[in-house]
LUMKOLKOL-439770 format. One record per residue (C-alpha): z, x, y negated. Coordinates in steps of 0.1 Angstrom, whole numbers, plus 5000, padded with zeros to 4 digits. Each point is the difference from the previous one (the first is absolute). Layout:
N
ZXY...
end
This chain:
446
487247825314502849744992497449744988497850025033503549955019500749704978496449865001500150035039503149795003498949724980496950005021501749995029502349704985496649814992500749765031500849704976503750094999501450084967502550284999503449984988500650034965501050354991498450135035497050184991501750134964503050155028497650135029498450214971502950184986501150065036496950145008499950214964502850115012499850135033497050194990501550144970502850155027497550105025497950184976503150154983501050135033496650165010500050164966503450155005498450125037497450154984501950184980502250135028497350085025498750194970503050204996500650065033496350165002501350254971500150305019502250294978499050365009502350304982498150304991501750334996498250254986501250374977496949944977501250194965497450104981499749774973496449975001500149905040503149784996497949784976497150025026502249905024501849704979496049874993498950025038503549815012499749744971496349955006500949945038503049764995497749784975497049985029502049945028502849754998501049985030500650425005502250064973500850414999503250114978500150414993502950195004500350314981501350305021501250334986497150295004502850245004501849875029497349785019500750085031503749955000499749684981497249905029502250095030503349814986497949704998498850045033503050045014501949754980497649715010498750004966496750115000497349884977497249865016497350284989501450395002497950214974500850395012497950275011498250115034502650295004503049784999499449725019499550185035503950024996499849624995497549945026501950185025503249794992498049685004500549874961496149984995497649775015496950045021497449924975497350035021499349675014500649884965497750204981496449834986496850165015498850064962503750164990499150295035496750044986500350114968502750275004498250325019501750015038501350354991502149864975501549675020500850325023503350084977501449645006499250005036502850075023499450045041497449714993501949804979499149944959503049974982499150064963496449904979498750364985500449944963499450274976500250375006499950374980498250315007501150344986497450124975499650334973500549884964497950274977500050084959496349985000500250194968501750325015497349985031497249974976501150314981500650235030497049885013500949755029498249705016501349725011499849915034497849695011500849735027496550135012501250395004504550024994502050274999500950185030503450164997498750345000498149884966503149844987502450315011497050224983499749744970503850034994500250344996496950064978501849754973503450205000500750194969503250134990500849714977498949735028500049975037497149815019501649745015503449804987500649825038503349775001501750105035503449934999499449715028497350145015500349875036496749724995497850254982500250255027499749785030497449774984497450294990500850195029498049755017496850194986500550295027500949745030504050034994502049695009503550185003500749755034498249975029500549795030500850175030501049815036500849704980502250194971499650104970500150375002500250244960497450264998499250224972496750205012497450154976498449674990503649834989501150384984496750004982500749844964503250044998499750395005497549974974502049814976502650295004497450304994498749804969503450054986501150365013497050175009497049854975503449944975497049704987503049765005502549904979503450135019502249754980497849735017502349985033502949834977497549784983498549645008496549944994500349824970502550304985497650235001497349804979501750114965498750355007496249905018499649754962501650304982497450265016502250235015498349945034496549875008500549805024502649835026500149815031501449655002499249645016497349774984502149814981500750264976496949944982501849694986502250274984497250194992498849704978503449924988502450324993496750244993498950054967497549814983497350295001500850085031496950075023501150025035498649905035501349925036498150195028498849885032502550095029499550375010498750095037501250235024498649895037499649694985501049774969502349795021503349884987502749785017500249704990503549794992499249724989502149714979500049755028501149634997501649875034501549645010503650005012500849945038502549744985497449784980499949705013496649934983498050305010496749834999500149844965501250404995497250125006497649754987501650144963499950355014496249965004499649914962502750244988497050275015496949844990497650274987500749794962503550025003500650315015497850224973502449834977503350175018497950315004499550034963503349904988501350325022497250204995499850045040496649975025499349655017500250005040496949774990497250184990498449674984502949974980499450364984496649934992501349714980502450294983497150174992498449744982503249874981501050364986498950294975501350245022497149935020500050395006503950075023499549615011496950145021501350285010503549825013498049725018497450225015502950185017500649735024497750155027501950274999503849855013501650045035502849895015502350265000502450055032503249984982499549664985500549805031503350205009503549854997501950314989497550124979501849904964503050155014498550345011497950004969503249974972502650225020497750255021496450044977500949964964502450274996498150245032496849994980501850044963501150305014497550135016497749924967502850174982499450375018503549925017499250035033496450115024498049735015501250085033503749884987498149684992498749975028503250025015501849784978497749695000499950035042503650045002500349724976497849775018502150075034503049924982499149674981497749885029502950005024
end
């Protein structure tokens, strides 16, 4: 470029008038110069154009599980290496004190960018205005490919303030070697168990040196409420625009069969209302019950704690009315205090591709709000078997009342937890519980 400059002055100096000794050798290194600067300067405002195009999202998220951490890790490094300009930095948050961690943040100012929580617990948020409306934000493919009962969780008096991620279903874990010998078949996703067959089931496999079922209650608020949804009960009903407890046949239904398992069938483990889920599974591997009850997940520990020879399998969800369960799902939301909501949401769409989400899904051992992205589960695993049985359970979720309600966490840790360990426990009638969770509900609603 110099040398055309050059050449174009001497042209222009071809008049017959001969130029100044040193002229032309002084004109060039001026111009070198000058467009040495002006190129060094567009260079440095390239550079800081480009950086001031960087936008930085923070990412909090209570991912633990080894396996889903690394899934995680792979998804946000494959992100920040296609897209320059969106660069997303996690922050790990404590699974055992989410929420508090969350609402400090919030109210502190500090706030990551993208919230990862569940549908129950950010109504509470919602309510307090910390989450943002994500539904003019959200891709037409992203609505598409979750099923509208589902994006029913995360929607709150019209508004969408969470993405559905991945979810759990409460299923029967069997020693297919103690069924075989008394005789027992399996249940089908074509023809489950009702709960009269798995009440009748139980019993049959009781002996003296085993019970039928090993079933960790000593938190046993979510079980109840979730399968209680297969006779209709929801717990909370709206009435005149509030939220009014009631604990009719359909929401007494499981629970008082839950309680007649263990004192009237005696099929049930007593020792189970002091146990978690996971507790129990030293007796269910050591045969001293045939089966138990516990979230989908477990078949992870299935896989992991049970021994090598172990031949077990997880159940399709059992019907009462109906196979419904409520649904809670992970959610991931977008803070009210981003200031880059949009560029947000552009990651949250790839975070739940059907790709990327199967990989979460399998890390944790938990169902897809996508049903694509459990196909691709199905394809990718051995355990072919409890991955088709998890993801074909996604027809089967509803939105349960209590996951859009603000005081719900509250009422469910101080009022439900210890009403229904007691009840569970023979220490009190069902009409006490009744009584207890209404009262409680008055009390914490306000």
């Amino acid at each position: 470029m110099a040398s055309d400059v050059v050449s174009n002055e001497t042209t222009a100096s071809s008049d017959g008038a001969r130029p100044q000794k040193g002229g032309s050798v002084m004109r060039k290194v001026i111009v070198l110069g000058t467009l040495a600067l002006l190129c060094s300067v567009l260079v440095a405002g390239a550079q800081a154009g480009k950086q001031a195009t960087v936008v930085k999202l923070r990412f909090a998220t209570y991912v633990w599980q080894p396996t889903t951490v690394a899934a995680n890790k792979s998804i946000v490094d494959s992100w920040n290496k296609s897209h320059p300009g969106i660069q997303v930095e996690v922050v790990p948050v404590d699974v055992n004190s989410v929420h508090d961690k969350l609402l400090t943040s919030f109210v502190g100012g500090t706030a990551a960018d993208i919230i990862h929580d569940e549908a129950a617990d950010i109504a509470g948020f919602t309510q307090q205005g910390y989450l943002a409306n994500l539904t003019p934000l959200i891709p037409k493919s992203l609505k598409a490919s979750i099923p509208k009962d589902i994006w029913a969780t995360t929607n709150f008096g019209g508004k969408i303030t969470g993405v559905p991620s991945l979810m759990q279903t409460y299923n029967i874990f069997a020693n297919m070697d103690i069924l075989k010998s008394a005789g027992i078949k399996a249940p089908t996703l074509s023809n489950p168990w009702t709960w009269a067959q798995f009440r009748a089931n139980a019993k049959k496999l009781t002996t003296s040196s085993r019970y039928g079922v090993c079933w960790g209650l000593r938190s046993p608020t979510a079980v109840t409420q979730t399968m209680s949804l297969n006779y209709g009960g929801q717990f909370f009903y709206l009435e005149n625009g509030k939220w009014t407890f009631k604990f009719g046949p359909n929401d007494q239904n499981v629970v008082k069969q839950m309680h007649d398992m263990i004192h009237v069938d005696k099929s049930v483990d007593p020792a189970a209302t002091g146990l978690s889920g996971s507790a129990v599974l030293p007796a269910f591997f050591g045969g001293k019950c045939a089966m138990t009850v516990a979230g989908n997940f477990t078949a992870q520990s299935m896989i992991l704690q049970g021994p090598k020879d172990f031949n077990w399998a997880m159940f399709p969800l059992l019907k009462g009315q109906s196979q419904q369960q409520v649904a809670n799902p992970q959610t991931y939301s977008i803070s009210a205090q981003s200031t880059n909501k949009q560029s947000a949401m552009f990651f949250l769409a790839y975070l739940v591709n059907k790709q990327n989400l199967a990989k979460l899904a399998a890390g944790d051992w938990l169902i897809p709000s996508n049903p694509e992205a459990g196909k691709l589960l199905r394809k990718s695993t051995k355990r072919a078997g409890s991955w088709k049985i998890a993801t074909e359970s996604v027809v089967h979720f509803r939105k349960g009342n209590w996951v859009s309600l603000a005081a719900y966490p509250r009422w469910k840790a101080e009022v439900a937890q210890p009403a229904f360990v007691q009840y569970l426990r023979g220490q009190t009638t069902l009409d006490e519980l009744g009584k207890s969770l209404s009262d409680g509900w008055t009390r914490v609603r306000g």
